[in-house]
N, C-alpha and C positions, 0 to 999 in steps of 0.2 A: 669084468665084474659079473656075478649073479645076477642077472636079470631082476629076482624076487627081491631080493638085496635090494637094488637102484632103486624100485621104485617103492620100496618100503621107508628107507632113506630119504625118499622127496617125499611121502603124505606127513612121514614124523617131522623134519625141519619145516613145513610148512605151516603143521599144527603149533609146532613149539614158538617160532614166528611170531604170530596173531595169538598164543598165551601170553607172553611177556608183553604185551602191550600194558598189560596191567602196573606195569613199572612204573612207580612215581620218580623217578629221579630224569635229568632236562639234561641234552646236552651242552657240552662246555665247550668242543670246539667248533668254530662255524665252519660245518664241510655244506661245500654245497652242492649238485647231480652229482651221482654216479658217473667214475671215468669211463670211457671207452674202451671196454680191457677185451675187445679184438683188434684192436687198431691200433700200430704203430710208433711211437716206438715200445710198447709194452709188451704188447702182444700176450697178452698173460694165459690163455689157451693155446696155445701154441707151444708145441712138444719142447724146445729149449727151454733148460730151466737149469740153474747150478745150485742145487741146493744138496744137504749130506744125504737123504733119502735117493732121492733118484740117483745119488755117486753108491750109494750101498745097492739097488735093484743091480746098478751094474757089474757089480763085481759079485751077486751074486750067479748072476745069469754066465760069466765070466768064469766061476767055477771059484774065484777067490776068497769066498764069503760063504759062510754057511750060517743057518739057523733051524734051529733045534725045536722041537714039538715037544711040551711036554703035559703031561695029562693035568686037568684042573685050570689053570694059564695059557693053555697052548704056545704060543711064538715070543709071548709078553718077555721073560724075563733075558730070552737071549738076542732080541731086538735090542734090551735098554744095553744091553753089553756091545752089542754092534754098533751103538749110535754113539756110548760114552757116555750114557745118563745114568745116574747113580738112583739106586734103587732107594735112598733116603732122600730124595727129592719128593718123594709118595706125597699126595695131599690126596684128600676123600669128601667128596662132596655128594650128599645125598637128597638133594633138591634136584626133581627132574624135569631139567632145564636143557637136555642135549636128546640126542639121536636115540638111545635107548633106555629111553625113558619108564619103559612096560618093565625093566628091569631092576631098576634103583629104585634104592627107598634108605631107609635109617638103616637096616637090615643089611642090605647089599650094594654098598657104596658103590660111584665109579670111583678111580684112581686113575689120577693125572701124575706124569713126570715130564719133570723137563731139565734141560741144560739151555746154553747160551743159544742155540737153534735149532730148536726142536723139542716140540710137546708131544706126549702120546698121552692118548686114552683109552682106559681098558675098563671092560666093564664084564663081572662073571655071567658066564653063558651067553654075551654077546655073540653073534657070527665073525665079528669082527675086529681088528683094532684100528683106533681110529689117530693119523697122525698128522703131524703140522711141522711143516720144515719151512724154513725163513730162505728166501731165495732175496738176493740183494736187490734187486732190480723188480721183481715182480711181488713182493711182500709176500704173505701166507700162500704156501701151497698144500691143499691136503691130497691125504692119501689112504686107504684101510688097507687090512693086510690081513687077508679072509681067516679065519681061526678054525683049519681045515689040514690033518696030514695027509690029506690024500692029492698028490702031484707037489710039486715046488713051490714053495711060497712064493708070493708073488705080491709086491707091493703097487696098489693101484689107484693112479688121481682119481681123484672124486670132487667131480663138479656143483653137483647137489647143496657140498657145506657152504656157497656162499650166498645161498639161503637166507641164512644166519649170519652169513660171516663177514657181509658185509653190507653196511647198514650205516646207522648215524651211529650209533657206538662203538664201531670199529674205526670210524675216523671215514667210511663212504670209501675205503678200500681194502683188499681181501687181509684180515689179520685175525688176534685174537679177542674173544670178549670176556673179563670176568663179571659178573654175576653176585648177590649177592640177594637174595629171597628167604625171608620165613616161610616156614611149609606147614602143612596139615601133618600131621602123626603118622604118613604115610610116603610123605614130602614134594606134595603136588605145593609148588609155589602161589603163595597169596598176596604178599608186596614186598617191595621188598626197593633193590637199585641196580639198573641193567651196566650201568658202567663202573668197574670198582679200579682205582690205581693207587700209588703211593700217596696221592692227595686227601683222597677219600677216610675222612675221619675211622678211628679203628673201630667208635661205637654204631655205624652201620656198616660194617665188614664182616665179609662170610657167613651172615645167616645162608644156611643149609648147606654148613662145610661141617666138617670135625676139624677142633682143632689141640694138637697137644703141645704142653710145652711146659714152662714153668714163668709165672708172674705173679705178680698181686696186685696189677693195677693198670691192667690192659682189658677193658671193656669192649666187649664184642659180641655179636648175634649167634656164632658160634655154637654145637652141640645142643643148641634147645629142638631137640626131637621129640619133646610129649609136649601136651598142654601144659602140666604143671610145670615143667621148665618154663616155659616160654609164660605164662602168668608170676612165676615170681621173677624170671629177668623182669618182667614190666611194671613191677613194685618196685624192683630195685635194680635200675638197667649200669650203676655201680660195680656190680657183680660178676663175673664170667666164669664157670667155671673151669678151672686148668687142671687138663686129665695127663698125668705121665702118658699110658699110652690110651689104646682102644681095646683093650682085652675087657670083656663083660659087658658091652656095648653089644658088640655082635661078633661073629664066628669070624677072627681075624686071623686063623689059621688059614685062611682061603688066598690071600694074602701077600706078600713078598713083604709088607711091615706092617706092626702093629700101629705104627703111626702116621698121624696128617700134618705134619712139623709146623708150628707156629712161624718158625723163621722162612721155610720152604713160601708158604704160602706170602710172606708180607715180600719176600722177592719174587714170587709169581705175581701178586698185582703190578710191583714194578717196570718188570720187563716185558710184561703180554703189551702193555699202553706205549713202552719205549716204540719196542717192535714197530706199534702201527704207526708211531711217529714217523719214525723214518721212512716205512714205506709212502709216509703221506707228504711226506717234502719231495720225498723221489715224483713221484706221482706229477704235483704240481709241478714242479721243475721239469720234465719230460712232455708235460702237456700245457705248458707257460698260463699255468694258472697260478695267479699270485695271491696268496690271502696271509694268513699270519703266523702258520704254522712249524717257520724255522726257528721266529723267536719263543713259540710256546715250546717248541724239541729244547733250544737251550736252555730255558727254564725249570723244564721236566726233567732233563740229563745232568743239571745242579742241583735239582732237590731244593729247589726253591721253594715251592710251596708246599714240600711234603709235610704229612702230620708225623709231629712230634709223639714220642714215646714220654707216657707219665711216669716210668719208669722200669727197672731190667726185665728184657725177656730172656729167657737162654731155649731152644730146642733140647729135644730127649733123642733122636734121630741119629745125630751124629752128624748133619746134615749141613752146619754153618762149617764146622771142620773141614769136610771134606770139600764145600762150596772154596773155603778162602787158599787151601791148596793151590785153588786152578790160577792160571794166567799168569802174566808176566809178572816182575817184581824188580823195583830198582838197585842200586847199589847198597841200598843200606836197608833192603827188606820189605820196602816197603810197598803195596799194590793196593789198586782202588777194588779190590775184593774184602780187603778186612773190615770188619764187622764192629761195630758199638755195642749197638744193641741196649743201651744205656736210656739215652735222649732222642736218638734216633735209628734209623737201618747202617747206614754207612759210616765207615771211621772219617773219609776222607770223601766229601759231598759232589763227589764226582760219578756218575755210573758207568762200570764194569765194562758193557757194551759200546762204549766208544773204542774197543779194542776188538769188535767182532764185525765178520767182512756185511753186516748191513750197514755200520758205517766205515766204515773204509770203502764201499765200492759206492757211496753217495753221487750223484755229479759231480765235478771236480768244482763246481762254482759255486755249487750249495757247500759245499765240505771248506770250500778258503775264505765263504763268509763266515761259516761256524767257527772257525778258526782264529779270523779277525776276531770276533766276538769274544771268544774267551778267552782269548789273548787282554782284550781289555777289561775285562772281568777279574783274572787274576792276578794281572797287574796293578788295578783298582783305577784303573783310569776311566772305568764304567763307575761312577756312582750313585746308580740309582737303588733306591730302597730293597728293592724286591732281592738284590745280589747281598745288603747289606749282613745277612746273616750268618754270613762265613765271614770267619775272623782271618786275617792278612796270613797268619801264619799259616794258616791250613790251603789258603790260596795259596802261599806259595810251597809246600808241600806238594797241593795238586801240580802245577807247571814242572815241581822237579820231577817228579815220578811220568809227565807226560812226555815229558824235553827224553825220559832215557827207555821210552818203551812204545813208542812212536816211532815208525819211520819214514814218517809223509809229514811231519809237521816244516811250517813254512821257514824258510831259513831266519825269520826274524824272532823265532822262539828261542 
């Protein structure tokens, strides 16, 4: 890596760091020390890792792989085509809350993309792109991927991000964090809430995001970039405006889409918090520290306590389409990717990522109590309140769809 780079990279995650302290919102789950992530069995410095990034460094160095330079984006657009992440995943966030910060504003968003493993950040005229690939066993790994034609690209760990990256809002191991800050007119964050998930009411989500979509009654901190935005949201926080796209906002031919997908983003809080779940029960299970965080994964993985939709969103992107495409699908069609969008995120209150290898390569003893678990759950022999919200038929909708697209579930399924 660049020398100037590194250490440019450590004063900003530092600064940003001891900014966000200003964050009034408390966390929710008890992590307690930071693990031991040079020792055994993690090892999480240590050069073994299986995650899609380092399987792409290899087959490019390997000759199998190429990526392309092109003027304006550099690496960005043929990275997302390398990794599998659709370019209507785009979300824009212009609260600067990350690495390059000197850069963003309302003006010049960063843009994040992501799929089932793996987020990228690009920001114009950064030196670099900045990525996160989900390794099963060792949670977040990052990487940048210098924004440079001159020699081979070259995709590079970067130590620095867990700075930030892991903390009490990540869950106290290396994952992701969304964020959610009002900004000044220029989008230096004033308060805002440093942990955002599916839980987290929609009326503090995404200050100093864009967001577009279509709704009438989805309240959110969203696109207030001037004072007078943000003064009559505060007379009437009722109100959100829903922009089709970002065209007249700012120069979004710079760009790969005009949009920051309302839906994109309400499954990005989802699954950045799933993520660090899992790596937080691996964690504990690896270093036989027991606290409470398999039954809070199953809880978060039912959408137990998600917030409800007041009513329909749809995206402008294209971006639920192409989302419900992906992943298995049973004999009659059906897969825990389709969408409501009505009352809630999901058709069938099961998440997506019970079919991606951070959980399938669980420990096998943390993965056959989750197992037990929603085994009693959607059979309803669990009857406690908190499960009460899914009605019988959609439990058992979830079991058939799991019984035929699973192939580790216990033989009592």
């Amino acid at each position: 890596m660049l020398p100037h780079l590194a250490r440019f990279r450590f004063a900003v995650c530092v600064w940003v760091a001891f900014l966000l302290t200003i964050s009034t919102a408390s966390a929710q789950t008890a992590s307690d020390a930071p693990f031991p992530l040079r020792e055994s069995p993690v090892d999480y410095f240590g050069v073994a890792t299986r995650n899609r990034v380092a399987e792409l460094q290899t087959e490019i160095v390997a000759g199998k792989k190429e990526l392309r330079f092109e003027k304006g984006q550099g690496y960005l657009r043929s990275l997302l085509d390398a990794l599998g992440v659709s370019v209507e995943s785009q979300t824009l966030v212009f609260s600067k809350t990350s690495v390059n910060l000197r850069l963003i504003s309302p003006k010049t968003p960063r843009a994040i993309y992501f799929n089932d493993d793996v987020y990228i950040g690009w920001t114009p005229g950064a030196p670099a792109l900045e990525i996160t690939a989900i390794d099963p066993v060792k949670g977040a790994i990052f990487y940048i991927l210098p924004q440079s034609a001159d020699g081979p690209p070259k995709l590079v760990r970067e130590e620095s991000c867990l700075l930030c990256h892991m903390a009490t809002n990540s869950l106290q191991v290396p994952g992701q964090i969304v964020r959610s800050f009002l900004t000044d007119n220029v989008g230096n964050p004033t308060h805002g809430y440093s942990r955002v998930t599916h839980d987290t009411p929609f009326e503090k989500r995404w200050g100093g995001w864009y967001v577009t979509g279509k709704y009438e009654q989805l309240s959110h901190l969203g696109n207030l970039t001037t004072e007078a935005e943000r003064e009559n949201h505060k007379a009437d926080p009722s109100q959100s405006t829903a922009l089709p796209t970002l065209r007249g906002r700012f120069d979004t031919s710079r760009y790969p889409s005009p949009h920051s997908d309302v839906v994109a983003l309400m499954l990005l809080d989802h699954q950045a918090h799933l993520h660090n779940l899992l790596a937080r029960v691996t964690y504990e299970e690896k270093f036989k520290r027991k606290l409470n965080s398999e039954e809070e994964l199953l809880r978060y993985l039912l959408f137990a306590d998600a917030a409800p939709l007041a009513g329909p969103v749809a995206g402008t992107s294209g971006f639920a389409a192409w989302f419900e495409m992906q992943g298995p699908r049973d004999k009659q069609g059906r897969s825990l990717r389709q969408l409501d969008l009505h009352t809630r995120l999901p058709k069938y209150r099961c998440s997506y990522l019970i079919d991606s290898p951070a959980f399938d390569e669980l420990p096998p003893v943390v993965k056959s109590r989750l197992y037990r678990r929603l085994s009693e759950i959607l059979t309803g022999r669990d009857t406690s309140a908190v499960f009460a919200a899914i009605p019988a038929d959609e439990c058992r909708a979830i079991r058939e769809i799991l019984r035929e697209t699973k192939r580790d579930l216990p033989a009592d399924w």
